[in-house]
VOGU-3710 file (C-alpha; in Angstrom, 3 decimals, decimal comma):
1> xxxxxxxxxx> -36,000/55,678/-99,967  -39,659/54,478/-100,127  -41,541/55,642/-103,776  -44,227/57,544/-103,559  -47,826/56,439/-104,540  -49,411/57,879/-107,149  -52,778/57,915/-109,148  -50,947/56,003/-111,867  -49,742/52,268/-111,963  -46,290/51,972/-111,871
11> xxxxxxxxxx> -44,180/50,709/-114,714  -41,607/48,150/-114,178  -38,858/49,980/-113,746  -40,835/52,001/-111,074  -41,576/48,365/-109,226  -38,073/47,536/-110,120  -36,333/50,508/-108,336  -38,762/49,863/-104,947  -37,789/46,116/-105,005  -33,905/47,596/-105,359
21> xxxxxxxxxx> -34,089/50,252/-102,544  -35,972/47,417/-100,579  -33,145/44,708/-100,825  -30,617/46,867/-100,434  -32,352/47,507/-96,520  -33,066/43,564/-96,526  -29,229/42,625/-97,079  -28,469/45,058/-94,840  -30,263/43,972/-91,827  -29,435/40,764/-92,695
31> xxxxxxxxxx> -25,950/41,840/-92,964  -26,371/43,236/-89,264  -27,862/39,726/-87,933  -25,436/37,952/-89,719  -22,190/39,497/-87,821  -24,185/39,938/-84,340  -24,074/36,185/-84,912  -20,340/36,381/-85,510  -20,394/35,442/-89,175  -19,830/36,921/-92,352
41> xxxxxxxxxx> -22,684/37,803/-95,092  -22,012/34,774/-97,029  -21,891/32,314/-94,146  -24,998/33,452/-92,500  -26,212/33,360/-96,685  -24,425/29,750/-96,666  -26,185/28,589/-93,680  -29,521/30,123/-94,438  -29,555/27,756/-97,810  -28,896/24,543/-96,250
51> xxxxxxxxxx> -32,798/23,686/-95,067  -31,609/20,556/-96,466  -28,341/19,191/-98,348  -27,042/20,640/-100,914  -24,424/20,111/-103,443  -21,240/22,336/-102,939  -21,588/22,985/-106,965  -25,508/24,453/-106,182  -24,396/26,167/-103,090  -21,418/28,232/-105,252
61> xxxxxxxxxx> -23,898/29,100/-108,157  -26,802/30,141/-105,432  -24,012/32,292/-103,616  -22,527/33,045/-107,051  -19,317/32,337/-106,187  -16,413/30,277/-107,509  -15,361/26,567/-105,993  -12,329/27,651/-104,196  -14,772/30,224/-102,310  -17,386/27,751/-101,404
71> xxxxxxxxxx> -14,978/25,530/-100,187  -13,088/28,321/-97,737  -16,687/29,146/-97,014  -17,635/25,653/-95,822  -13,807/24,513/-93,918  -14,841/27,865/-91,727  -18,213/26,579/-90,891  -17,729/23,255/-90,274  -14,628/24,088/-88,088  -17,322/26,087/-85,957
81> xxxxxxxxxx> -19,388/22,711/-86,281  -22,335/24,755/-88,092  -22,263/22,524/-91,474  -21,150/18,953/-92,359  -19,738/17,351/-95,712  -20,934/14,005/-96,640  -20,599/11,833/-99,982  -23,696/11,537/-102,088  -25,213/8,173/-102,081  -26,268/8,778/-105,542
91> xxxxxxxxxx> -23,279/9,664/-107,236  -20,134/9,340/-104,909  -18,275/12,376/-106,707  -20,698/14,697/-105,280  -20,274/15,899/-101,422  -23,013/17,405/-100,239  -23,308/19,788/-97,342  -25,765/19,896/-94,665  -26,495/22,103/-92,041  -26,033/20,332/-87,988
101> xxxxxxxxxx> -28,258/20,934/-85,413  -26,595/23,985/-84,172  -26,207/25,337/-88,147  -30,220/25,072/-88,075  -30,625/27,128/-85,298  -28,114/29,811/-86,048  -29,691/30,205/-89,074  -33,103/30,399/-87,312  -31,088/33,269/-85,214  -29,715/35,064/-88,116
111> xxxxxxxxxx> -33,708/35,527/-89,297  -34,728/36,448/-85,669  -32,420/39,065/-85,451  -33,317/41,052/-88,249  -35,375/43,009/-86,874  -36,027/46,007/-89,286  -37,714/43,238/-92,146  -39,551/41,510/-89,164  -40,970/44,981/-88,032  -41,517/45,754/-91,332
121> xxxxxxxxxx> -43,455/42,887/-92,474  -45,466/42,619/-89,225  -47,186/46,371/-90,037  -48,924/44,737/-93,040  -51,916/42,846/-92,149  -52,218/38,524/-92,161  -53,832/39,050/-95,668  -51,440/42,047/-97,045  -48,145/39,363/-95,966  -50,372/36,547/-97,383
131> xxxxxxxxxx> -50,847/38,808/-101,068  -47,396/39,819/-100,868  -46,247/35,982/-99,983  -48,419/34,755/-103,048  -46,805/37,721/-105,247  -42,852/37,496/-104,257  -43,882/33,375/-105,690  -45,079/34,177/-108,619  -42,488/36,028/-109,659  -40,002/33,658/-108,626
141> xxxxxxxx> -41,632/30,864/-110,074  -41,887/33,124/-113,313  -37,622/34,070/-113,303  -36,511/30,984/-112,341  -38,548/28,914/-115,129  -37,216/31,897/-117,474  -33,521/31,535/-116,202  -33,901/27,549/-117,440
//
């Protein structure tokens, strides 16, 4: 449920319970895209992640799931010819995954179809989505170089 504005600037935890209720709507239209596309959350997630290779050991941590999972994840995907495993040139232990042409578009679809965030996001105007944009990545920039 949207918080109401108010004369006063919200604390933290005020931002922080807006940002919840709004990811909990996010994930769920993504959810919604993600099975009109005939996939589950964390393959549409999976496929979503792979705008370029990626390790199978980054893709478990960014989906915060174990190796076995990851790997299930990826045998499923690739059988529907969405992803592909290759060696790493670098270091030949690592197999990296990588989205085929088909993966890319599906998960082009799976943002296309979620309509609520798109609606959402288009009612703010260019420079609203452009403060919010420049926002949302400084505050990922600022968590992620905290989580090192």
């Amino acid at each position: 449920m949207p918080h109401t504005s108010s004369p006063v600037s919200p604390t933290a935890v005020d931002v922080m319970a807006t940002l919840t209720d709004f990811c909990r709507v996010y994930q769920q239209d993504f959810l919604t895209a993600a099975q009109r596309l005939d996939l589950t959350y964390s393959q549409a997630k999976l496929v979503c992640l792979l705008a370029e290779p990626r390790a199978m050991r980054e893709l478990a941590e960014a989906l915060s799931c174990d190796a076995s999972n990851i790997t299930l994840l990826i045998d499923r995907l690739e059988q529907r010819g969405l992803v592909e495993r290759h060696t790493d040139q670098a270091d030949r232990r690592v197999k990296k995954v990588v989205a085929t042409a088909e993966g890319t578009a599906l998960a082009q679809q799976v943002r296309d179809e979620m309509h609520g965030v798109r609606a959402a996001l288009e009612t703010l105007s260019p420079s609203r989505r452009r403060s919010l944009q420049s926002i949302l990545e400084q505050l990922h920039g600022h968590m992620t170089t905290s989580l090192d």
